[in-house]
MARSESE-148966 format. One line per field, with one value per atom (N, C-alpha, C): atom name; x, y, z; residue in one letter. Coordinates in Angstrom, 1 decimal, padded with zeros to 4 digits. Layout:
residues N
doro <- CA, ...
xx <- X, ...
yy <- Y, ...
zz <- Z, ...
pakol <- A, ...
end
This chain:
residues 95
doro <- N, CA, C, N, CA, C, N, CA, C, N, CA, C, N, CA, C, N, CA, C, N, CA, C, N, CA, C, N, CA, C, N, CA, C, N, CA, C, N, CA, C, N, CA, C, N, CA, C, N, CA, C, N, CA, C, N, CA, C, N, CA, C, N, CA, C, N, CA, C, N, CA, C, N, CA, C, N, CA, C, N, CA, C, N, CA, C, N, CA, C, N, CA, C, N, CA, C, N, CA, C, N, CA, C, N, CA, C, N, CA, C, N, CA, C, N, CA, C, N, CA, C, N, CA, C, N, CA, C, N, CA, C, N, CA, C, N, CA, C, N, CA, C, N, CA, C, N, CA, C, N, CA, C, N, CA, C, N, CA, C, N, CA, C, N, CA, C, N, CA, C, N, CA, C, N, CA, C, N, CA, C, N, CA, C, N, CA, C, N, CA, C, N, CA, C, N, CA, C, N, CA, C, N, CA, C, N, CA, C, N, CA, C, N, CA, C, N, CA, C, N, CA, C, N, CA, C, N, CA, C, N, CA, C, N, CA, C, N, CA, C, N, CA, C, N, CA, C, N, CA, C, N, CA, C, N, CA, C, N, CA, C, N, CA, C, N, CA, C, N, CA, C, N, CA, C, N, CA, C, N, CA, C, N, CA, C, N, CA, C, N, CA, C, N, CA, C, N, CA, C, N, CA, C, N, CA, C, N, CA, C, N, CA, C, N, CA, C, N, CA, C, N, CA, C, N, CA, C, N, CA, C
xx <- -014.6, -013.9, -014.1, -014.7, -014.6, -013.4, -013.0, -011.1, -011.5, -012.1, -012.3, -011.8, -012.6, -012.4, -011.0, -010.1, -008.7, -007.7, -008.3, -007.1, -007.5, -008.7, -008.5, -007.7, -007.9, -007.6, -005.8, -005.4, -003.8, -003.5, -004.3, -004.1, -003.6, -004.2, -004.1, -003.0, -003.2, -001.7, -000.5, -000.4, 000.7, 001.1, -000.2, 000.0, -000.3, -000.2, 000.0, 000.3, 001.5, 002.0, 003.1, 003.2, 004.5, 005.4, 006.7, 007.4, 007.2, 008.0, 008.0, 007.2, 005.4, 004.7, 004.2, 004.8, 004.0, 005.4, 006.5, 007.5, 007.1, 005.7, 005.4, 004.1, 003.0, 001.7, 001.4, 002.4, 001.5, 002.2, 003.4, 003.6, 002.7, 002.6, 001.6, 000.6, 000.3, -001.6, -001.3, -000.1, 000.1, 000.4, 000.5, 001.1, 000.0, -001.0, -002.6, -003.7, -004.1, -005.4, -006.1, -005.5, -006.2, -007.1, -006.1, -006.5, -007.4, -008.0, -008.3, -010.1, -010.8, -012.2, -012.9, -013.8, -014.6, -014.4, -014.5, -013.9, -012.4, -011.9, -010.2, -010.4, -011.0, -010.7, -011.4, -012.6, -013.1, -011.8, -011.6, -010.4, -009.1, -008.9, -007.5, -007.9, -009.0, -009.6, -010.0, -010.2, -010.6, -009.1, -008.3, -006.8, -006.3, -006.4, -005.7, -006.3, -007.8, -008.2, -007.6, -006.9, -006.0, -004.9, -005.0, -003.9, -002.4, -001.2, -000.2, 000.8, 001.3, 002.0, 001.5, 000.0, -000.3, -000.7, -000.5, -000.5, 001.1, 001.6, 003.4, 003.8, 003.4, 003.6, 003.0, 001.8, 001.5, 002.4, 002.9, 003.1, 004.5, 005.4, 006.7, 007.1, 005.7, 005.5, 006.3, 006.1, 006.3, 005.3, 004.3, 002.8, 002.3, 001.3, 001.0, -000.9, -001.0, -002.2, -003.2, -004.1, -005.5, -006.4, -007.2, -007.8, -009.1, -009.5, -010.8, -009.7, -008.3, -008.0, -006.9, -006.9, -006.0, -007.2, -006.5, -007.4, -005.9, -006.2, -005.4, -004.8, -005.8, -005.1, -004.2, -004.1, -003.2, -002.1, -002.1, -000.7, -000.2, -001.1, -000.4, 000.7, 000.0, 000.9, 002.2, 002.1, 003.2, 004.0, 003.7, 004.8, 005.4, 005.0, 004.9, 006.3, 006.2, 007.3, 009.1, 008.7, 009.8, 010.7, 009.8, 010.1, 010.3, 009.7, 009.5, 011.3, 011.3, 012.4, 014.0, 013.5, 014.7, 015.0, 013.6, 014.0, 014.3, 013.8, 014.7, 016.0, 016.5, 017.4, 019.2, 019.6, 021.1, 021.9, 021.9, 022.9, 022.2, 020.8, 020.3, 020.1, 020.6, 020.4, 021.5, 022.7, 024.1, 024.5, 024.1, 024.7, 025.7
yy <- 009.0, 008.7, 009.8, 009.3, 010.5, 010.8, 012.4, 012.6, 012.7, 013.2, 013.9, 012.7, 011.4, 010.0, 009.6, 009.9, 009.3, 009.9, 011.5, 012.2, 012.0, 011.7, 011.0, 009.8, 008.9, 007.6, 007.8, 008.7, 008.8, 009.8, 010.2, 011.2, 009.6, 009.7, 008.0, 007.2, 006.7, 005.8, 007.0, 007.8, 008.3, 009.1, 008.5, 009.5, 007.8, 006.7, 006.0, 006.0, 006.9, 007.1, 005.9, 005.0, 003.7, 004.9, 004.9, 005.5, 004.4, 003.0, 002.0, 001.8, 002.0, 001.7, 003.1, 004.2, 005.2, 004.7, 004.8, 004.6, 003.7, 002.7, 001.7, 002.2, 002.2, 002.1, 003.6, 004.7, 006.0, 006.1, 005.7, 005.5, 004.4, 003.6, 002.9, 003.5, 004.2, 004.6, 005.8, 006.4, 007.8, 007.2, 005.5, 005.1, 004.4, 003.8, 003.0, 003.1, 004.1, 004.6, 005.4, 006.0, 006.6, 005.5, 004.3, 002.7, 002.1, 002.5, 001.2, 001.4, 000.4, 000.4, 000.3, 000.5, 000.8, -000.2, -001.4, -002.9, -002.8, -002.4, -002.4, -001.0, 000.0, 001.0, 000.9, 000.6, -000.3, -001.2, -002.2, -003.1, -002.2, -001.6, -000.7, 000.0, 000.7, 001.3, 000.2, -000.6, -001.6, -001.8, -002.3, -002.5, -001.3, -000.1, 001.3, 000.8, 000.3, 000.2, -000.7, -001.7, -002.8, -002.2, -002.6, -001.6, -001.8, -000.8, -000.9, -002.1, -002.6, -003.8, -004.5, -005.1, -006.1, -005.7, -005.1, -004.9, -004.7, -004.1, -004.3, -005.8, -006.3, -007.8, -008.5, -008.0, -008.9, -008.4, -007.1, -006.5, -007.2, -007.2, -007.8, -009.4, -010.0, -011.2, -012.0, -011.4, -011.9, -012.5, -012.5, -012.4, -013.0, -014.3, -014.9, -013.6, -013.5, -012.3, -013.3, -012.9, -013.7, -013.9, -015.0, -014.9, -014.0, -013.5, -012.6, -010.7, -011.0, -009.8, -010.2, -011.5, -011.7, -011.4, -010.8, -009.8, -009.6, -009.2, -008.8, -007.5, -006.5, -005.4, -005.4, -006.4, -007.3, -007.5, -008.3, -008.6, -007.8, -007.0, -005.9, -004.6, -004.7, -004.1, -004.8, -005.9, -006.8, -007.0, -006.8, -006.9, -005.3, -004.5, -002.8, -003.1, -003.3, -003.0, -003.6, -004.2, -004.2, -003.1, -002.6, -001.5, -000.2, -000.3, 000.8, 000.7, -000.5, -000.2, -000.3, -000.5, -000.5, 000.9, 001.8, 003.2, 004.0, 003.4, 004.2, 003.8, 002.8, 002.2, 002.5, 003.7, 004.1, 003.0, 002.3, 000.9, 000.8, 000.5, -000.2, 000.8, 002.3, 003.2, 003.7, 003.1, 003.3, 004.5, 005.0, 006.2, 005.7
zz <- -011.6, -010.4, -009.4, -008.3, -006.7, -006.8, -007.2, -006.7, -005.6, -004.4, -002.7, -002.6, -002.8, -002.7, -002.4, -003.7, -004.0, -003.2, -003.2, -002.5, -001.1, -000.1, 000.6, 001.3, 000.4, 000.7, -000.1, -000.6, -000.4, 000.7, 000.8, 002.6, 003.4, 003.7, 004.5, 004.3, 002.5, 002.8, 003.1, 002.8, 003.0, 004.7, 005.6, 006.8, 008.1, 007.8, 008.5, 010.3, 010.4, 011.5, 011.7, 011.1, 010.7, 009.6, 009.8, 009.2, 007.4, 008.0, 006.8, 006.0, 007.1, 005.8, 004.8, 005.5, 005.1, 004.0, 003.6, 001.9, 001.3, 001.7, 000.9, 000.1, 001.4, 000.5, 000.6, 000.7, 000.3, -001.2, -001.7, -003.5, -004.2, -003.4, -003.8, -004.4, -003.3, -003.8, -004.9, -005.0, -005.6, -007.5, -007.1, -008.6, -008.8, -007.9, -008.7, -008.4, -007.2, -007.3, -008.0, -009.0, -010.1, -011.4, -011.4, -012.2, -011.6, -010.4, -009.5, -009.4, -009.7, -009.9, -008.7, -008.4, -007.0, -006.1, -006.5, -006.1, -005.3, -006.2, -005.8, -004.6, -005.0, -003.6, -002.7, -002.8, -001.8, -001.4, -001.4, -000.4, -000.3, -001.0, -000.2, 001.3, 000.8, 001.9, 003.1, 002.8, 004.0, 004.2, 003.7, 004.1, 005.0, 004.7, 005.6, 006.9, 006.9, 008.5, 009.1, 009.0, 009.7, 010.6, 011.7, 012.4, 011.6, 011.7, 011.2, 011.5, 012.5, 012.7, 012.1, 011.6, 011.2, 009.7, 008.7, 007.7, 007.3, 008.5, 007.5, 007.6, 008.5, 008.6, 007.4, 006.9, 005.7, 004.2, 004.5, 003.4, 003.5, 004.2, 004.0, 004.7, 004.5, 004.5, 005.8, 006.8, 007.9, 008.8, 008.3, 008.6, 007.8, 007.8, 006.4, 006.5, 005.1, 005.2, 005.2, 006.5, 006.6, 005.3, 005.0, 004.1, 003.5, 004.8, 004.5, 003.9, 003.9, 003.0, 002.0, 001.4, 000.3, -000.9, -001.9, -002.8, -003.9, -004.9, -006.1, -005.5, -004.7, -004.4, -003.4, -002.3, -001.7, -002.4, -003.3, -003.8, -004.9, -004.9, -005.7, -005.0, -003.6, -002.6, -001.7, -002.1, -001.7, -002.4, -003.5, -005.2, -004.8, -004.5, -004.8, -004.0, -002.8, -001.8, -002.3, -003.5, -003.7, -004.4, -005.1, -006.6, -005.4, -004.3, -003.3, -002.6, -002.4, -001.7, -003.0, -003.5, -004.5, -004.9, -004.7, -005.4, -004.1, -002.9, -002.3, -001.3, -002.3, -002.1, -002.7, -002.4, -003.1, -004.1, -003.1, -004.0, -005.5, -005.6, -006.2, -007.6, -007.3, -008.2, -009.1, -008.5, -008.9, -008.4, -007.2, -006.8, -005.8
pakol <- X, X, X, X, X, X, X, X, X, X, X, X, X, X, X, X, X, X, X, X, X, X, X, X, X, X, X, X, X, X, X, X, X, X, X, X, X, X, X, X, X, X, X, X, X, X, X, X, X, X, X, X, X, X, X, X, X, X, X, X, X, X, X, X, X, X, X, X, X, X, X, X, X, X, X, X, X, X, X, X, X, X, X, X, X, X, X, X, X, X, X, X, X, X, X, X, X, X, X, X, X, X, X, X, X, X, X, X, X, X, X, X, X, X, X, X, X, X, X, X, X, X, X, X, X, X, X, X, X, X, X, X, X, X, X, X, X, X, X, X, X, X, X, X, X, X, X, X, X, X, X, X, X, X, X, X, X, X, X, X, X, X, X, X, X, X, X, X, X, X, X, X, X, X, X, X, X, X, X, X, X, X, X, X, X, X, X, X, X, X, X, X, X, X, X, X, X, X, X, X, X, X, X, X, X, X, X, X, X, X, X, X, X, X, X, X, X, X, X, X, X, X, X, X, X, X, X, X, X, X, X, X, X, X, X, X, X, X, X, X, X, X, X, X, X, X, X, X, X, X, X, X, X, X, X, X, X, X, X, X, X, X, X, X, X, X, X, X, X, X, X, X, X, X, X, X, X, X, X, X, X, X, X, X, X
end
């Protein structure tokens, strides 16, 4: 695996310039781009290029996601945002 690669492409999710998406898809990439086969980073990385409103829209399904980017790694980032917001969620921690 390219690390220049990975630690790129979590440079990225994590530097968005969206506050929301950056608590979503930069844990994302910190918890499955090390799993993720050339296939799979290939389409994340195509995903980071989407402008931001329209990727948080698909990510918290306000937006139905066009079909030239529904992909496994798609709904792997749409499942993520829940676990994402639960942890940084107080209530949900028992604090």
């Amino acid at each position: 695996m390219d690390q220049a690669r990975l630690n790129k492409l979590k440079f990225r999710a994590w530097h968005r310039g969206f506050r929301e998406a950056d608590l979503v898809i930069g844990p994302f990439a910190d918890a499955h781009l090390a799993s993720f086969d050339r296939r799979q980073l290939d389409e994340f990385e195509r995903l980071l290029e989407v402008p931001d409103q329209d990727l948080w829209g698909w990510i918290i399904e306000r937006e139905p996601v066009p079909e030239a980017f529904l992909s496994d790694v798609m709904e792997q980032l749409r499942a993520y945002r829940f676990s994402a917001h639960a942890a940084s969620d107080p209530s949900r921690r028992g604090a």
